[in-house]
C-alpha positions in Angstrom: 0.0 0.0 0.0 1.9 3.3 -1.0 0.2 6.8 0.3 1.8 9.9 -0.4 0.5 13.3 1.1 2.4 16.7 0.7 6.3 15.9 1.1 5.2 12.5 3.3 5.5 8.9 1.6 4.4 5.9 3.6 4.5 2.1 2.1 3.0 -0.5 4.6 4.0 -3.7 3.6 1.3 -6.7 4.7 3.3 -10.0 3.2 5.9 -12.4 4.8 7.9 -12.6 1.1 7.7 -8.7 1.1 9.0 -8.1 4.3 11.7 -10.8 3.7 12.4 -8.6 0.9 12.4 -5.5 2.5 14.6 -6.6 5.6 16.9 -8.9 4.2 17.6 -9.0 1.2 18.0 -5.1 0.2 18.6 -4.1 3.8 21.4 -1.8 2.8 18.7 0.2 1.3 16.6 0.0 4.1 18.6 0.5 7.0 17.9 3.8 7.8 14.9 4.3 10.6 12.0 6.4 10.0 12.1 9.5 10.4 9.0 10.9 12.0 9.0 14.5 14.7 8.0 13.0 17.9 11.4 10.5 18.3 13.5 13.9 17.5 12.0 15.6 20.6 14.6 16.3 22.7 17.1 15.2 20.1 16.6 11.7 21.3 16.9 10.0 17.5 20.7 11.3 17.9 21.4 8.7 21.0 18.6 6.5 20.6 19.5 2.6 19.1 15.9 2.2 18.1 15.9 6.0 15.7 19.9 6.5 14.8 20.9 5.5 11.5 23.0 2.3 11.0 26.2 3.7 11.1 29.7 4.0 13.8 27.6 5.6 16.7 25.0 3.1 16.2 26.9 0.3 15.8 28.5 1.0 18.8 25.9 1.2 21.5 24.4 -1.5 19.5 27.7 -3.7 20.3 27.3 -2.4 23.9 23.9 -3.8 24.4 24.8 -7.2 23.0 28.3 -7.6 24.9 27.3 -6.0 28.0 23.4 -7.0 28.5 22.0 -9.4 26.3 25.0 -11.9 25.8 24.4 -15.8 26.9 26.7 -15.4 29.9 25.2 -12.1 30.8 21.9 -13.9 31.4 23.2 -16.7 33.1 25.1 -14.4 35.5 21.9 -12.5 35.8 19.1 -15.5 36.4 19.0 -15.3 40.4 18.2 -11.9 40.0 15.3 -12.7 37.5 14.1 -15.2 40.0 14.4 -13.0 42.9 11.8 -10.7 40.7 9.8 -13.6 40.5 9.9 -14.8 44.2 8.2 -11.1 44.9 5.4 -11.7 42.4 4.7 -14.6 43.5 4.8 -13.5 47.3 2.9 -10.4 46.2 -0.1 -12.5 44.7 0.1 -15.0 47.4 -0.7 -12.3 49.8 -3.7 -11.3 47.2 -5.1 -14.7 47.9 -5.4 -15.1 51.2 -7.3 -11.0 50.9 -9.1 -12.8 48.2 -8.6 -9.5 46.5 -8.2 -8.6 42.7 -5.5 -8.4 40.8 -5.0 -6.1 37.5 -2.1 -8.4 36.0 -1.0 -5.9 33.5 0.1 -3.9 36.9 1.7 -6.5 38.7 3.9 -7.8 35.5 4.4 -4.2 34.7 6.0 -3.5 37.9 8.0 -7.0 37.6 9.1 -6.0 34.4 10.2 -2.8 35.3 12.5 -3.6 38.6 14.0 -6.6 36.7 14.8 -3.9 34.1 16.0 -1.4 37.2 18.1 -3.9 39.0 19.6 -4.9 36.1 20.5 -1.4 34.6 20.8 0.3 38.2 21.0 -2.9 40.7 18.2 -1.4 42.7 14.4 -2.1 43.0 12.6 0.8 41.8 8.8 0.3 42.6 6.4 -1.9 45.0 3.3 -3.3 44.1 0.1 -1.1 44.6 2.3 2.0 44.7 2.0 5.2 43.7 5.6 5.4 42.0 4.3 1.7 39.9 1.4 3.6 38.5 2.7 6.9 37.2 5.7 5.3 35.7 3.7 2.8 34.0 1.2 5.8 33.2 4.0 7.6 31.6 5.3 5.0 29.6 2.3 4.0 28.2 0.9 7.6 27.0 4.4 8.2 25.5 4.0 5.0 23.6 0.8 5.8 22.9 2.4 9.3 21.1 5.3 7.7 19.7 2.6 5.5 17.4 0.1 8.4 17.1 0.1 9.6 13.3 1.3 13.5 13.4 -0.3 15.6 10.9 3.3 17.7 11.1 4.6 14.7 9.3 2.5 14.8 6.4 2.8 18.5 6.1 5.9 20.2 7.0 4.1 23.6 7.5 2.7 22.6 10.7 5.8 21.7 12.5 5.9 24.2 14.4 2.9 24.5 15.6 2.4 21.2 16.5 -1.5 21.2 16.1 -1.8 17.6 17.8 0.6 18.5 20.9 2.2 15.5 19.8 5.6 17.0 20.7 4.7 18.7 23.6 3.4 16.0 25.3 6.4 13.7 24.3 8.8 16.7 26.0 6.7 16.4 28.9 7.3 12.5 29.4 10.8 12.4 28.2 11.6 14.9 30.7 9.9 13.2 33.9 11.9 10.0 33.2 15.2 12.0 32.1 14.6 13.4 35.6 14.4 9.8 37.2 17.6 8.4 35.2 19.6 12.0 36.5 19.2 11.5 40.0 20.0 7.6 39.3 23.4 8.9 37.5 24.6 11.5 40.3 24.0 9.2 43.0 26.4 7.0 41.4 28.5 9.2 40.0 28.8 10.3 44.0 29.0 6.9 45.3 32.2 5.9 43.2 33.6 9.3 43.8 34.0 7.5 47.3 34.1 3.8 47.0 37.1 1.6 45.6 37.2 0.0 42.6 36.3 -3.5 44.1 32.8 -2.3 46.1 31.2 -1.2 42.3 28.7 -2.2 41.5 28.4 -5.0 38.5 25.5 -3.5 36.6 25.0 -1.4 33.0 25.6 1.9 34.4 28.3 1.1 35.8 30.0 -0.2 32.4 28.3 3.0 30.7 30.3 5.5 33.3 33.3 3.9 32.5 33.0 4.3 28.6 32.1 7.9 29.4 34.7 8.7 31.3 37.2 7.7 28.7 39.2 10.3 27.6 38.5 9.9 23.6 34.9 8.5 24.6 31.6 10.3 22.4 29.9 8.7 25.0 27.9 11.3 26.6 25.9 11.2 30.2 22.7 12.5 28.1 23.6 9.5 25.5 23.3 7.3 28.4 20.1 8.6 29.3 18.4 8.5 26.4 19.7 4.7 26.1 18.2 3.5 29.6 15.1 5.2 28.1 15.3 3.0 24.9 15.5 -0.1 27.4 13.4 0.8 30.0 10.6 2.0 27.9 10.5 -0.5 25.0 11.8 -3.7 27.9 9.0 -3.1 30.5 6.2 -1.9 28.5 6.5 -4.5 25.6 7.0 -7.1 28.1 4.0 -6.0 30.1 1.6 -6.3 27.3 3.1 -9.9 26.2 2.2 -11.2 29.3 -1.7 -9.5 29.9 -2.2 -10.7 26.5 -1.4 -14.3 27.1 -3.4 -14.4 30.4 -6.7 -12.9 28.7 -6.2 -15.5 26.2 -5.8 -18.3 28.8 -9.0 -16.7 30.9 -10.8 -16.8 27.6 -10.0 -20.5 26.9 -10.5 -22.5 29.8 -9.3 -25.7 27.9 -6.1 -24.2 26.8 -5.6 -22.6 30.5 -5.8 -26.4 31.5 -3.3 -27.9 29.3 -0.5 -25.3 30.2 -1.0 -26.6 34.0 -1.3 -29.9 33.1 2.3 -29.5 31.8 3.4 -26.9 34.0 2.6 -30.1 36.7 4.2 -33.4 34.5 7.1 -31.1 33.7 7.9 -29.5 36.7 6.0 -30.9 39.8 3.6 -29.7 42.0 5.7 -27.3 44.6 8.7 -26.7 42.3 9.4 -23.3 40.7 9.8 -23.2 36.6 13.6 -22.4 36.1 14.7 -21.1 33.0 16.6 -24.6 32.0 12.5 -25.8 31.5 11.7 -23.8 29.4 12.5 -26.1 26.5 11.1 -28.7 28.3 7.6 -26.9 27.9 6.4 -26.9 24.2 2.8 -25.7 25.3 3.8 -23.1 27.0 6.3 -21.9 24.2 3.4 -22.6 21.8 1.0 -20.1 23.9 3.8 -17.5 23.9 4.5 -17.9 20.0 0.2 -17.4 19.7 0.3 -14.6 21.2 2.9 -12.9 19.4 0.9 -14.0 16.3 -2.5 -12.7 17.7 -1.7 -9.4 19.4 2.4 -8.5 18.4 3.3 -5.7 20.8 4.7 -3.8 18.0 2.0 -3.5 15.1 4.2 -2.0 12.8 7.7 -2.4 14.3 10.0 0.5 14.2 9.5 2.3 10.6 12.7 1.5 8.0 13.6 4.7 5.3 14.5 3.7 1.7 17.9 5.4 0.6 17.2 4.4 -2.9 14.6 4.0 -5.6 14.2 0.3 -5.5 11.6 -2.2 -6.9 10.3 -4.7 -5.2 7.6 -7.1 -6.7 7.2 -5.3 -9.9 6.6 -2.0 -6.9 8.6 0.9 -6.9 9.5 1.9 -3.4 10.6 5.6 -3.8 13.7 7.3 -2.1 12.7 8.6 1.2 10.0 6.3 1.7 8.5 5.2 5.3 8.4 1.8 5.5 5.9 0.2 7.8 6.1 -3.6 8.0 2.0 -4.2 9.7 2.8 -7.4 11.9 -0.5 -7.4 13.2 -1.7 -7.8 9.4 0.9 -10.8 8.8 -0.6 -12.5 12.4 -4.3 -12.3 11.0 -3.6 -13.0 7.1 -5.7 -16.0 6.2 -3.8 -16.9 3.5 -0.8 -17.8 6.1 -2.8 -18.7 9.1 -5.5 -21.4 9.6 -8.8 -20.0 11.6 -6.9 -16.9 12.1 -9.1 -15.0 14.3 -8.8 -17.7 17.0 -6.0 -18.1 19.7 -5.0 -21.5 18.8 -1.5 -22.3 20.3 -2.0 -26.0 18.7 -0.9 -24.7 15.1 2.6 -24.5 17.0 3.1 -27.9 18.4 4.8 -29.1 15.3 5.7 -26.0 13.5 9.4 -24.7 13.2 8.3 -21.3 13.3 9.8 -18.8 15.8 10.3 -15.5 15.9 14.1 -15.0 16.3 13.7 -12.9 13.2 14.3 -15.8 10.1 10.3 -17.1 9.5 8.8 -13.4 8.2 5.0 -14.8 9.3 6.5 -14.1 12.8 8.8 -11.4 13.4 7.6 -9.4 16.3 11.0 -8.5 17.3 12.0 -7.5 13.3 14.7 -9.0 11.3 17.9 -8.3 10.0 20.2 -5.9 11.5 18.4 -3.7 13.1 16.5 -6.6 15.1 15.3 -6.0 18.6 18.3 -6.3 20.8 16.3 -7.1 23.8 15.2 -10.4 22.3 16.9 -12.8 24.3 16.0 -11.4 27.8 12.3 -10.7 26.7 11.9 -14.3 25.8 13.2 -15.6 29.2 10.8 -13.3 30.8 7.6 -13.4 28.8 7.8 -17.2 29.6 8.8 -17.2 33.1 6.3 -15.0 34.1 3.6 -16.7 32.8 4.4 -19.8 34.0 4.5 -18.2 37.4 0.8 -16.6 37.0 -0.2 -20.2 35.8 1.7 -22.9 37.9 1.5 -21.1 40.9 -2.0 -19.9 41.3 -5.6 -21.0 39.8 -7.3 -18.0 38.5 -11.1 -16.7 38.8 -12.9 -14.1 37.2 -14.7 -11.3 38.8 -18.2 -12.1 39.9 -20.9 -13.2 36.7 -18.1 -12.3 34.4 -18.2 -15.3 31.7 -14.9 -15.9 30.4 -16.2 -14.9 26.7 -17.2 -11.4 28.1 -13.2 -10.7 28.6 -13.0 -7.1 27.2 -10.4 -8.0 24.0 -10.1 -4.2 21.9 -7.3 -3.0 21.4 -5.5 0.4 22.4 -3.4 1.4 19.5 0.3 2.9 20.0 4.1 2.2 19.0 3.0 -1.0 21.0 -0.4 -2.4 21.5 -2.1 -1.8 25.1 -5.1 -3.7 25.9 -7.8 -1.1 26.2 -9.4 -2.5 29.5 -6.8 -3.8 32.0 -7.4 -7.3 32.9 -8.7 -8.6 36.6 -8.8 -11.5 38.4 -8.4 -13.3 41.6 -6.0 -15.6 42.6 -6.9 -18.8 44.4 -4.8 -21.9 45.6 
C-alpha cells in the first residue's frame, strides 16, 4: 500500500515474502529508521539505538547492548536476580489470595518488568506493588508510547511543524523529561557513590559499564547519551513485556481448555511445589506454543520501528521511492488467512509441530523484526515473557470477577508504538 501526502511517503507492507524482501535481502537500502517528529524531541533519534541510522555511533551502543546485557553469559550471570523478581510476584499475589482481593495483572507484571529492568541497569528495585511510584511510571510510559505511534499531521505537512497542532511534541517533552529526571538522579547518585568507594565495592551493573566508557578520555559517550539509552531499554523492555504477558493471560482466561493444558504441563514437567527455572523452558512446548500465539495474535509492536529507503528500488514489480517510510504491519501478517488457519482464534496447537519462531528468520512471525536492526532485547524478553507466565499459571488458579463469563473478557485493542489492551485485565488468585 503506498500513500503519499504533501512531502510525506508511507509504504506498509502486509506480506511475509515482502518483508523478507524489504529486511533482508535489500537491507542496505533499508537500514535507515524512520524518520517521523516525535522520536526527534529532545534530540533523542541522535542517542537513541531504536531511531539513529545504521552507522559508527550506532553500531557502537548496539555492540554495547549485545556484549554487556544481552549476551548468553550475561543472562546466566543474571538468572538469580530474574528469580528473585519472581519470588516477589509470587509473594505479592500470594498475599492477594489469602485477601481474596483482585488483581490487574498488567500492573503487577508491569511492575515485575520494570525492577527486573531497574536492577539490572541500576541494581536497585525501583517500585512496589500497589504504589503510587508503579502507577505513574507505567502511566507515563504507556501515554508516550501511545504518542510515539500516534500519526502526526506535522509529518504529512511540514508547514505545521511548528505549531504542532496535535501537541504531539509537547506532550512527548513532557514525558521524556519526567523520566530524564528519574535516570539523573540515578546517574549522580552513582557518580557520587564511586567518587567515594574503591574499585572492588562497584557495582556490577549497566551503568556502571556506561560510566566507565564515558569517562574515557577519547569517549563520544555522553551522560545525556546514556540517558536517552536506559530510556530505549526501560521503555520498549518493560512496556512490551507488560503487554506480552496481559495478553497471554486474557487468552488463557478466555480459553478454559487451553488454560488447563499449560498446567497440566506446567505439573508433569515440573512438579507440583517446584518453581519453573529457566533450564525448563524447552522442556515446555505448550507453554512456548502459547507464547508464539500470542505474538501471532496481538504483536506488541503493530508496525515495528519504521525502515527509510535510501534508494529508488523495486520490489515485486513495486517501486518503493527514495525517502520512503516503510511500515512492516505485523498485526496484518498474524491475522492474514492466506498464512494462518482459523486466524481469528488463539489457537496455540498450530505451534506444536511448527518450526516457526520468531528470532527474526520465519517473516510470518517477526515481532521482534529481522535483520540488522533486530530487537536487541530479544533474548532477555523471551526468558521473561515465559517465566512470568508460567508463574501466573503454575502457581495460582485464576477466577474471574463475579458473573463475568470468560467470553465477556474485554479483547479491543488500544493502539500505540506498542499495542495496550484497552481494559486492564482482573482477576483473583486462588490456591
Amino acid at each position: 500500500m503506498h500513500l503519499k501526502l504533501e512531502a510525506y511517503t508511507q509504504s506498509l507492507l502486509s506480506s511475509p515474502e515482502i518483508a523478507k524482501q524489504i529486511l533482508q535481502k535489500h537491507d542496505k537500502i533499508f537500514f535507515w529508521p524512520g524518520q517521523t517528529l516525535t522520536p526527534q524531541t529532545m534530540d533523542h533519534d541522535k542517542a537513541s539505538v531504536a531511531w539513529l541510522p545504521t552507522q559508527t555511533k550506532w553500531r557502537k551502543l548496539r555492540k554495547i547492548f549485545k556484549e554487556q546485557m544481552f549476551t548468553m553469559h550475561k543472562l546466566e550471570a543474571s538468572e538469580g536476580l530474574r528469580h528473585e523478581k519472581l519470588k516477589q510476584l509470587r509473594d505479592y499475589l500470594h498475599e492477594r489470595c489469602t485477601q481474596k482481593r483482585v488483581v490487574n495483572i498488567g500492573e503487577v507484571a508491569f511492575v515485575t518488568s520494570l525492577n527486573l529492568m531497574m536492577a539490572t541497569l541500576f541494581s536497585l528495585d525501583f517500585a512496589r506493588f500497589d504504589s503510587d511510584s508503579a502507577h505513574e511510571m507505567k502511566e507515563t510510559i504507556q501515554k508516550l508510547m501511545r504518542i510515539l505511534g500516534t500519526p502526526n499531521l506535522a509529518d504529512y505537512f511540514p508547514v505545521l511543524k511548528l505549531i504542532d497542532p496535535q501537541g504531539l511534541k509537547r506532550g512527548t517533552k513532557v514525558y521524556f523529561g519526567k523520566l530524564f529526571a528519574i535516570f539523573d538522579e540515578i546517574i549522580s547518585e552513582r557518580l557520587e557513590s564511586r567518587s567515594r568507594s574503591s574499585e572492588s565495592s562497584r557495582k556490577n551493573d549497566l551503568l556502571e559499564v556506561l560510566l566507565d566508557i564515558n569517562q574515557e578520555s577519547d569517549s563520544d559517550l555522553s551522560r545525556n547519551d546514556i540517558k536517552h539509552l536506559i530510556l530505549d531499554l526501560i521503555v520498549a523492555g518493560a512496556d512490551t513485556t507488560t503487554d506480552s504477558v496481559q495478553w497471554a493471560m486474557t487468552e488463557l482466561l478466555r480459553n478454559p481448555e487451553k488454560m488447563l493444558k499449560v498446567k497440566d504441563e506446567l505439573r508433569t514437567v515440573i512438579g507440583e511445589n517446584k518453581q519453573v527455572q529457566e533450564s525448563d523452558i524447552p522442556r515446555l512446548p505448550y507453554l512456548r506454543a502459547v507464547i508464539k500465539e500470542t505474538f501471532r495474535y496481538h504483536p506488541a509492536g503493530p508496525f515495528l520501528i519504521p525502515h527509510k529507503a535510501e534508494d529508488n528500488v523495486e520490489i515485486n514489480g513495486y517501486m518503493v521511492p527514495k525517502n520512503a517510510q516503510i511500515f512492516v504491519n505485523v498485526w496484518a501478517i498474524g491475522r492474514d488467512s492466506k498464512i494462518w488457519a482459523n486466524p481469528d482464534s488463539f489457537e496455540p496447537e498450530r505451534f506444536l509441530n511448527s518450526k516457526l519462531d520468531y528470532r527474526g528468520q520465519d517473516f510470518e512471525l517477526i515481532n521482534f523484526g529481522s535483520g540488522r536492526r533486530i530487537c536487541p532485547g530479544l533474548p532477555l524478553a523471551h526468558v521473561m515473557v515465559h517465566l512470568m507466565v508460567a508463574t501466573l499459571i503454575h502457581n495460582f488458579e485464576w477466577k474471574l470477577e463475579p458473573r463475568m463469563k470468560p467470553q465477556e473478557i474485554d479483547v479491543n485493542e488500544m493502539f500505540g508504538l506498542s499495542l495496550h489492551k484497552a481494559v486492564p485485565l482482573m482477576a483473583f488468585p486462588t490456591k
